[in-house]
C-alpha positions, -999 to +999 in steps of 0.1 A: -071+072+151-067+067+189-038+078+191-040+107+172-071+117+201-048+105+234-022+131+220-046+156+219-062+149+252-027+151+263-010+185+247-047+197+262-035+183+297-001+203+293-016+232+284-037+234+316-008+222+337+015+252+321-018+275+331-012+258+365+024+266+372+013+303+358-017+307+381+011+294+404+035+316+404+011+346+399+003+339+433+036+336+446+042+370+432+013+385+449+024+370+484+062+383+478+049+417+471+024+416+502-007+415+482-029+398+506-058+413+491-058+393+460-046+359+472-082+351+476-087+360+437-054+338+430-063+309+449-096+305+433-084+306+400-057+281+408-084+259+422-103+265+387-075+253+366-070+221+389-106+216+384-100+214+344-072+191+351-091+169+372-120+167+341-094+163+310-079+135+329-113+118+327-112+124+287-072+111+291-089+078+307-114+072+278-087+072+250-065+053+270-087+023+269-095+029+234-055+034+227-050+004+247-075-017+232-064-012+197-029-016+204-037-049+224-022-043+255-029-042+291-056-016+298-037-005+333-007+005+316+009+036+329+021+062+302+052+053+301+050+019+297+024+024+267+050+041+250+070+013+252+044-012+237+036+011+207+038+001+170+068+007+155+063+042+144+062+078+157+039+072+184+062+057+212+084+084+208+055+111+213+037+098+238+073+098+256+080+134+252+044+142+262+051+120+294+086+144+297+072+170+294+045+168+320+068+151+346+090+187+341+061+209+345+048+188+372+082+190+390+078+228+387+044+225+400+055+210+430+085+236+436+062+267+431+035+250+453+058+244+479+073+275+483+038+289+478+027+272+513+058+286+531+047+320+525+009+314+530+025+299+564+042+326+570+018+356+563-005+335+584+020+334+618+025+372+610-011+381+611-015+357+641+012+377+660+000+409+652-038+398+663-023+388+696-004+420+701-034+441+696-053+431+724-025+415+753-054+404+777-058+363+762-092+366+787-082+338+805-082+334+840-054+326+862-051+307+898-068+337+916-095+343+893-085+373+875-074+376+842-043+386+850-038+420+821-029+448+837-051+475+848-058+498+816-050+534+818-051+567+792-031+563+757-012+581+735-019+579+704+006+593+679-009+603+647+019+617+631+035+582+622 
């Protein structure tokens, strides 16, 4: 029966890596449409998911051993190379398409992730630009002992912008 449990454990593990590339890209969406506000929101919920995957891969451990104790092979085995040593039978073949299929998603992951973090990067220099254009004097002093900003006069403000 250990095997029918490690597929379980791992079609769970997809799932939540599928939720991940959604949670993923629901973020990227959110920074493409300038959405700041709810990045925060995003980014928690993304951290959430990872959390799940981080706890099923502790269930993934437990029937590993017991896969790998039954089958008689090396306990250390990577997925891949468990497939290999299965019983003749259906199982080598499924624990291959459940390794496939997370390598794609995880592939994905990466990309959205990636592209994710150039944005974040970007928004980030944009709001640092504009914080530094608000107020021009950096309050730092220069060889004389002034600041250096120019002497502040009257402003016009136009409101009809």
């Amino acid at each position: 029966m250990g095997a029918t449990e490690l597929s379980a454990v791992l079609w769970h593990e997809r799932e939540l890596l599928e939720l991940l590339l959604f949670k993923l890209e629901e973020q990227q969406l959110l920074l493409t449409a300038g959405k700041t506000r709810w990045i925060p929101f995003a980014t928690r919920e993304i951290e959430q998911v990872a959390e799940r995957l981080r706890e099923s891969g502790l269930g993934r451990s437990v029937e590993l051993d017991a896969i790998t104790a039954e089958w008689g092979v090396d306990a250390e085995l990577p997925l891949r190379e468990l497939a290999d040593a299965a019983p003749d039978g259906p199982w080598g073949d499924i624990l291959r398409d459940h390794l496939q299929a997370m390598l794609e998603l995880t592939a994905q992951i990466t990309a959205v992730r990636d592209v994710n973090d150039a944005l974040l990067r970007s928004a980030l220099r944009s709001t640092q630009e504009v914080a530094a254009g608000i107020d021009g004097d950096s309050g730092t002093y220069d060889a004389s002992g002034t600041t250096g900003a120019p002497a502040r006069g009257a402003r016009i403000i136009d409101r009809e912008l």
